[in-house]
N, CA, C and O of each residue as an XYZ file, in Angstrom:
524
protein
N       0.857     -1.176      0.000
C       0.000      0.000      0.000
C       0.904      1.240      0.000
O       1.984      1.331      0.584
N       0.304      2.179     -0.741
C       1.549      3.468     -0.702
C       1.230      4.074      0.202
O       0.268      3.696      0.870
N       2.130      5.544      0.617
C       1.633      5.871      1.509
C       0.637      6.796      2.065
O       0.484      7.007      3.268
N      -0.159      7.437      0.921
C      -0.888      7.990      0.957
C      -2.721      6.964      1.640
O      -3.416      7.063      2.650
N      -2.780      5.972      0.189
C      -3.774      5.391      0.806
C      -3.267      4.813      2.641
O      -3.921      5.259      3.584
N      -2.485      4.162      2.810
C      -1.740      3.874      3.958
C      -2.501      4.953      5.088
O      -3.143      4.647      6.093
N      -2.227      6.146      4.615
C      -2.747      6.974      5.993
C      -4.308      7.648      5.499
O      -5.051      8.160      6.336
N      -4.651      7.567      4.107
C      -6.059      7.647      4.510
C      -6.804      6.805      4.967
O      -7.969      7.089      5.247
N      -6.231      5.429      5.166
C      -7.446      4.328      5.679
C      -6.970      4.815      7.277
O      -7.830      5.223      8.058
N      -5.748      4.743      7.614
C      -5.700      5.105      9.016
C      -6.089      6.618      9.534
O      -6.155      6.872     10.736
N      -6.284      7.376      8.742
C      -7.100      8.662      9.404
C      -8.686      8.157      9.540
O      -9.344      8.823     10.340
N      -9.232      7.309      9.015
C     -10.909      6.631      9.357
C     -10.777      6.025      9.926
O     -11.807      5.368     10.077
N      -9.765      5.603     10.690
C      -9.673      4.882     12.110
C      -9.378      5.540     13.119
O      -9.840      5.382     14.249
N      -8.601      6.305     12.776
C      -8.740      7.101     13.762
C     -10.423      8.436     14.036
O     -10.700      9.223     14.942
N     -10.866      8.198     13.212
C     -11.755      9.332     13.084
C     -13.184      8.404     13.499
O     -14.274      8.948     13.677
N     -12.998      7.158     13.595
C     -14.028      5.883     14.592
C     -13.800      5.806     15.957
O     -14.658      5.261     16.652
N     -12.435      6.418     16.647
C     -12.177      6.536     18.108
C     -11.827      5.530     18.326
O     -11.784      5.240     19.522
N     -11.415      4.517     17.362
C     -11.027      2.802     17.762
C      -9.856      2.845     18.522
O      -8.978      3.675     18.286
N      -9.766      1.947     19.491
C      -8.893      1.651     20.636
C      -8.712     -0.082     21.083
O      -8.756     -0.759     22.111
N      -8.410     -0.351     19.123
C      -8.112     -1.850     19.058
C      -6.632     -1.815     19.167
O      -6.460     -0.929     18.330
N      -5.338     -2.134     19.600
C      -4.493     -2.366     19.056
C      -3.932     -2.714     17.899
O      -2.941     -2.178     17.403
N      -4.911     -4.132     17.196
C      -4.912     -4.529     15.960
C      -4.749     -4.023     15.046
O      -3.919     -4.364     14.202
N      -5.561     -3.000     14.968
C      -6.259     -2.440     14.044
C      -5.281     -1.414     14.035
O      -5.029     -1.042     12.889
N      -4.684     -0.867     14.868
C      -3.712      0.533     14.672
C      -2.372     -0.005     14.346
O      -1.492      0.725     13.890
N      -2.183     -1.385     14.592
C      -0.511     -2.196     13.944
C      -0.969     -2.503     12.544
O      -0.198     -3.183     11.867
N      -2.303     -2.040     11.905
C      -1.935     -2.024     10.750
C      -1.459     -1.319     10.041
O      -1.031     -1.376      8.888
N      -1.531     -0.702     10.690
C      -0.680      0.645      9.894
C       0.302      1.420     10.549
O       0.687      2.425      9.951
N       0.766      1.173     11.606
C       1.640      2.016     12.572
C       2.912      0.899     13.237
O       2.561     -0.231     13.579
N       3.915      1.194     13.332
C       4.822      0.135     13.911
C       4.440      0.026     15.502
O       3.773      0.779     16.211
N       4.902     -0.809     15.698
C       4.775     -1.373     17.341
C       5.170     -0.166     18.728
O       4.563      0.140     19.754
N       6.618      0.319     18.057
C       7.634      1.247     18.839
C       7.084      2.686     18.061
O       7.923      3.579     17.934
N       5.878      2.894     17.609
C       5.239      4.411     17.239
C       5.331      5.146     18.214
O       5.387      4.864     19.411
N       5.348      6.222     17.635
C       5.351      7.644     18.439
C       4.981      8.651     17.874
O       5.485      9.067     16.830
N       3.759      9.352     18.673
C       2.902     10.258     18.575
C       3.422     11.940     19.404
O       3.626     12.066     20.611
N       3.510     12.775     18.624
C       3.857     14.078     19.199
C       2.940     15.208     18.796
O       2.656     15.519     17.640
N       2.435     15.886     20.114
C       1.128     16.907     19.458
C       1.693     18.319     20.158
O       1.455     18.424     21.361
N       2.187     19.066     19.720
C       2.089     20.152     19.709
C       1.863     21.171     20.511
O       2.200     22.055     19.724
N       1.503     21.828     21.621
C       0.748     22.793     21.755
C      -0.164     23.504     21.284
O       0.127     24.383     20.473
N      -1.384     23.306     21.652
C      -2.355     23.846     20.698
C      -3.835     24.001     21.878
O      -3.940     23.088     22.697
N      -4.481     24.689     21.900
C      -6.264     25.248     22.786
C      -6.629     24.410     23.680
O      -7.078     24.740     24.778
N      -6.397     22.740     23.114
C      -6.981     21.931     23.685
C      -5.413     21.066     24.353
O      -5.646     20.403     25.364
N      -4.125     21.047     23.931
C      -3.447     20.361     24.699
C      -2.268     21.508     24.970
O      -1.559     21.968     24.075
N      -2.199     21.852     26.262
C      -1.307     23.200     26.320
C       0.249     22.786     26.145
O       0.994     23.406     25.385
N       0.677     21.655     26.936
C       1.946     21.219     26.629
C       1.964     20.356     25.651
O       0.939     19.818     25.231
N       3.487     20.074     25.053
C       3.757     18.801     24.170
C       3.547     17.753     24.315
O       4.397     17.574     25.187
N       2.964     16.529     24.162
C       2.454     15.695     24.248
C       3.555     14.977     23.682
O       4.114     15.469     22.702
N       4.037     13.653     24.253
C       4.629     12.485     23.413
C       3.949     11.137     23.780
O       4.016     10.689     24.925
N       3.353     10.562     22.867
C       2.461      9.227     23.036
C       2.897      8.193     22.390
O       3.306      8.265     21.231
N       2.851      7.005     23.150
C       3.196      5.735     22.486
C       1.519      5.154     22.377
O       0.436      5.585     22.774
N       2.053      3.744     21.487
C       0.715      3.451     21.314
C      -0.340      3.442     22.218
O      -1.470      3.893     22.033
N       0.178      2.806     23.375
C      -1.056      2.503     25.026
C      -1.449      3.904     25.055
O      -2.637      4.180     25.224
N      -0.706      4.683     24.930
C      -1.214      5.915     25.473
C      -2.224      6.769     24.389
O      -3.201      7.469     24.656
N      -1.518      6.392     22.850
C      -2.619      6.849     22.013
C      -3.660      6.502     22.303
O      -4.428      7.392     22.669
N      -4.231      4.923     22.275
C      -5.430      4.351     22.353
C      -6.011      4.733     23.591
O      -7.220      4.692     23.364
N      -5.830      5.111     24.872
C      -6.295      6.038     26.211
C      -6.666      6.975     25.311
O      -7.870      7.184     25.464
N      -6.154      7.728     24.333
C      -6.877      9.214     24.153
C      -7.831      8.942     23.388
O      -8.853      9.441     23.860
N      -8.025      8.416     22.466
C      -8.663      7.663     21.583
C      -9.768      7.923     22.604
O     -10.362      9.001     22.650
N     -10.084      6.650     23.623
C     -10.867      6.717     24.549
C     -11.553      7.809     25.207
O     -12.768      7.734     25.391
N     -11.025      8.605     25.501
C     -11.205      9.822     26.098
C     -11.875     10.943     25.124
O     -12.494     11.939     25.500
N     -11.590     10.522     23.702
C     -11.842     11.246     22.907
C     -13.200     11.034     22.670
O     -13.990     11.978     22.642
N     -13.577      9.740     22.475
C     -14.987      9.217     22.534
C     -16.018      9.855     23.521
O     -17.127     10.313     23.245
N     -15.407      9.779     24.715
C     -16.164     10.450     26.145
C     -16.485     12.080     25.640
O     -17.517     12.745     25.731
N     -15.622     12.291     25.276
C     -15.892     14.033     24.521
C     -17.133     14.035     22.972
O     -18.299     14.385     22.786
N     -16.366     13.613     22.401
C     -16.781     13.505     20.910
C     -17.991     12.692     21.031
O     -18.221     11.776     21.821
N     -18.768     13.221     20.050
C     -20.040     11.997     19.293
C     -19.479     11.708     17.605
O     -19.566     10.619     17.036
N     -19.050     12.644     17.163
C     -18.673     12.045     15.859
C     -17.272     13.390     15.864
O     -17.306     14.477     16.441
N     -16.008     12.734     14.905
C     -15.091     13.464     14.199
C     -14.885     12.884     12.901
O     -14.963     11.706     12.552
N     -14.450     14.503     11.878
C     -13.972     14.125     10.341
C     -12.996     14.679     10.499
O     -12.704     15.562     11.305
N     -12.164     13.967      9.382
C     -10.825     14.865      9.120
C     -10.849     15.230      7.300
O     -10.548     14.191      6.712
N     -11.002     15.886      6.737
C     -10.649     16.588      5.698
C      -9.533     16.803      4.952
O      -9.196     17.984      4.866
N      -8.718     15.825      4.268
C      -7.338     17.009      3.855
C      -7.722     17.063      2.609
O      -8.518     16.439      1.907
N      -6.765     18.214      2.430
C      -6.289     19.521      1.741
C      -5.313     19.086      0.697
O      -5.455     19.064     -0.526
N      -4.372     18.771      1.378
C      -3.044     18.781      0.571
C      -2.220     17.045      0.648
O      -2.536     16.147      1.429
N      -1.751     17.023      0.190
C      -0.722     15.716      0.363
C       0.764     16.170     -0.493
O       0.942     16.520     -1.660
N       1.727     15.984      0.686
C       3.040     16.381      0.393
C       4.001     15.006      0.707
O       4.183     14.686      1.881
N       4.561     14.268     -0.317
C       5.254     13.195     -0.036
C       6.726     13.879     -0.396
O       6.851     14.933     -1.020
N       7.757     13.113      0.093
C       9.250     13.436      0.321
C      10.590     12.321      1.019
O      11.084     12.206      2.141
N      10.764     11.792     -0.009
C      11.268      9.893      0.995
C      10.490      9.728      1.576
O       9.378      9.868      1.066
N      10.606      9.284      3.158
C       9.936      8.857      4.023
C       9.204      9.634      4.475
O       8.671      9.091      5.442
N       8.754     10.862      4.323
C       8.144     11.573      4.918
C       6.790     11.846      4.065
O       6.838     11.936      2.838
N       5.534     11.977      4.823
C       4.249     12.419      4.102
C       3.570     13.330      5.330
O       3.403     13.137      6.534
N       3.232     14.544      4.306
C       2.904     15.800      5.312
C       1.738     16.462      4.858
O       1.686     17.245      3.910
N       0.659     16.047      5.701
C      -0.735     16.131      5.318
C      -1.569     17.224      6.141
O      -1.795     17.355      7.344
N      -1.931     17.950      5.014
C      -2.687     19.250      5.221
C      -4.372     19.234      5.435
O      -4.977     18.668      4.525
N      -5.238     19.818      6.585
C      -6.634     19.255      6.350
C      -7.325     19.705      7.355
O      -6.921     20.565      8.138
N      -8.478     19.116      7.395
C      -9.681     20.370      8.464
C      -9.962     19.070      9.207
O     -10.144     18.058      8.531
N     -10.012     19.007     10.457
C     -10.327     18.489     11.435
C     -12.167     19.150     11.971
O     -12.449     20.343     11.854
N     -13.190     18.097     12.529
C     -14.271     18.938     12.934
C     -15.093     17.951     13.867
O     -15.955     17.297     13.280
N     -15.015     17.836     14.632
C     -15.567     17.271     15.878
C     -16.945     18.064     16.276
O     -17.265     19.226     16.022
N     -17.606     17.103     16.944
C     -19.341     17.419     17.704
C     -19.260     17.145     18.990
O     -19.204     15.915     19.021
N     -19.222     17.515     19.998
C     -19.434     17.597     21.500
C     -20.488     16.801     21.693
O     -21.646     17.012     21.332
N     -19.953     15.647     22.419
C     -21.170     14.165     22.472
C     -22.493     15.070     23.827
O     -23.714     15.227     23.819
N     -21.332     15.465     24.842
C     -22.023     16.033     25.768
C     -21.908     17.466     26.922
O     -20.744     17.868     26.897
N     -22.415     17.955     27.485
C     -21.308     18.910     28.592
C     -20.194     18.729     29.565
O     -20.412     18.473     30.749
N     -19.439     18.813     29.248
C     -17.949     18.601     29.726
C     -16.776     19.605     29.804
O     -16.109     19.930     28.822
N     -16.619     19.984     30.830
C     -15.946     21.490     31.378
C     -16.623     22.439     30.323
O     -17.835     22.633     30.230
N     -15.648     22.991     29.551
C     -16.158     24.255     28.754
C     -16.712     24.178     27.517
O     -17.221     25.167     26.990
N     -16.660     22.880     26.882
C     -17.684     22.259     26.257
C     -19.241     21.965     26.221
O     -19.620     21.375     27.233
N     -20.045     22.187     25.466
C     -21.437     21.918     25.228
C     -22.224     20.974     24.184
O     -22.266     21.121     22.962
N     -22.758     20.102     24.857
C     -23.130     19.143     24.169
C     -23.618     20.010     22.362
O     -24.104     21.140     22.298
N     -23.380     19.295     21.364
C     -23.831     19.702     20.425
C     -22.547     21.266     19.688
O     -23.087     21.959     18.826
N     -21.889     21.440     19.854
C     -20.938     22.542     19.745
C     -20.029     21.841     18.634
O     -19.625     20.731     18.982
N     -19.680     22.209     17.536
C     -18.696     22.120     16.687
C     -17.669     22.745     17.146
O     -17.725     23.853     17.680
N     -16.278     21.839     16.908
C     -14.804     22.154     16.817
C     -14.347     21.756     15.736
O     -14.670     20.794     15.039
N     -13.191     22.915     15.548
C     -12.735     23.059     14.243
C     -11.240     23.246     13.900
O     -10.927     24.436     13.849
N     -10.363     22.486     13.684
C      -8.926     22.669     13.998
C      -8.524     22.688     12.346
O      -9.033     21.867     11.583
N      -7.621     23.645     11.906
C      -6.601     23.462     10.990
C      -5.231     22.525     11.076
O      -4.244     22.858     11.732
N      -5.330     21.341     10.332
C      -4.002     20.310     10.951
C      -3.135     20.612      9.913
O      -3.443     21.038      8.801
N      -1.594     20.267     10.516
C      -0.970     20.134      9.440
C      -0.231     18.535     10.491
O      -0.201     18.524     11.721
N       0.137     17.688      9.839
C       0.196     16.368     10.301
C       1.625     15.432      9.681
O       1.185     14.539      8.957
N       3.068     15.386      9.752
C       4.149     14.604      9.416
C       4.220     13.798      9.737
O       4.554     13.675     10.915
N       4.015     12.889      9.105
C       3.963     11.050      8.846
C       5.508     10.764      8.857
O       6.079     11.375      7.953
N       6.241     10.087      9.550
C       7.223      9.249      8.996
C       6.909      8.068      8.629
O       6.059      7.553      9.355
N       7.349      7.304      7.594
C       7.818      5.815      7.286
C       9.242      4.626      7.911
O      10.407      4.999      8.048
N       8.940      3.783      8.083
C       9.450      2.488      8.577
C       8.730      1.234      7.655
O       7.548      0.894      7.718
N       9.722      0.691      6.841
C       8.900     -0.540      6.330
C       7.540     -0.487      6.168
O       6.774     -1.332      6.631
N       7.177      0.562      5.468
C       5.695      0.769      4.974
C       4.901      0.941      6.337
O       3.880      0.256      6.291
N       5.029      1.619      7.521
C       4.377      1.302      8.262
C       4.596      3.061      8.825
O       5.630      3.710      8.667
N       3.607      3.445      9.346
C       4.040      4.691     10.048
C       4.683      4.402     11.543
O       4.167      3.850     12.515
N       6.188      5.060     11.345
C       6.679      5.231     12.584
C       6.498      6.285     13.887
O       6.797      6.148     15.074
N       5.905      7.345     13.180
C       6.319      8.627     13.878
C       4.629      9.474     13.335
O       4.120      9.455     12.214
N       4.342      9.849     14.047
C       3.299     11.285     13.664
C       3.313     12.199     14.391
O       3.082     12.008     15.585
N       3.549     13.293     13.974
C       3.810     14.685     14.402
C       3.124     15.528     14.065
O       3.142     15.693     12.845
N       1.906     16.774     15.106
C       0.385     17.012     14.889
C       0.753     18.449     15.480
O       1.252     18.760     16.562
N       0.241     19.382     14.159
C       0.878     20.909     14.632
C      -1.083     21.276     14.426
O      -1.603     21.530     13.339
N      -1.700     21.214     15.523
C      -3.297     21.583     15.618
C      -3.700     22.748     15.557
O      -3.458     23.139     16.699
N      -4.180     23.647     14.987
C      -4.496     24.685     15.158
C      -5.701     25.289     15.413
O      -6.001     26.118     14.554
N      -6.757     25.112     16.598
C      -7.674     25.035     16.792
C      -8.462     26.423     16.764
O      -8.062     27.301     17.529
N      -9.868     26.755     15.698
C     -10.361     28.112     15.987
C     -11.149     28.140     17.172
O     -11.662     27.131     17.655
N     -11.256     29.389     17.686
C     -11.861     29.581     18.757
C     -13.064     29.040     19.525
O     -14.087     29.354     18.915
N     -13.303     28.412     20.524
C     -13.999     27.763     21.019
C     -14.691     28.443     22.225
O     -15.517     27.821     22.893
């Protein structure tokens, strides 16, 4: 699989809130690593391995009733694929400063590394509009 389809089937998995393991070693190596940014909703840098992705995953569900992701752009470069796109989440319910029913709306820009066809690395620069 190249790597484009590669990470659009895994952005609809991620955009299901799934918190299979399985299902995320299909497309992600074992020793992955997740890095998010600073951004509205996560104030410090975040570094996540898989256990810890699939916890947010989780958590994300508890928030969310449904998320899309949208891209924009697709930028491949050796191993690297750097994907441009609209993120938009629905507030399942009231939860701190959240309101059930409330759209969120983030501008992503998103760097994929490669490992043996597999994503090693994702790196998530969020840019969330005002909430």
């Amino acid at each position: 699989m190249n790597k484009i389809d590669l990470v659009r089937d895994y952005l609809v998995l991620i955009c299901s809130f799934s918190t299979d393991p399985t299902a995320f070693l299909r497309f992600v190596q074992p020793s992955a690593q997740w890095v998010e940014y600073p951004n509205a909703v996560t104030p410090q840098t975040k570094i996540r391995d898989l256990a810890a992705t699939l916890q947010g995953a989780q958590a994300g569900r508890k928030l969310l009733g449904a998320q899309t992701i949208t891209v924009e752009n697709w930028f491949e470069s050796g191993d690297q694929l750097v994907v441009e796109g609209l993120w938009t989440g629905t507030v399942a319910a009231d939860v701190g400063k959240f309101h059930q029913g409330q759209t969120l709306v983030a501008h992503l820009a998103m760097v994929f590394t490669f490992e043996d066809g597999k994503i090693a690395r994702q790196v998530n620069y969020d840019c969330y509009q005002p909430f």
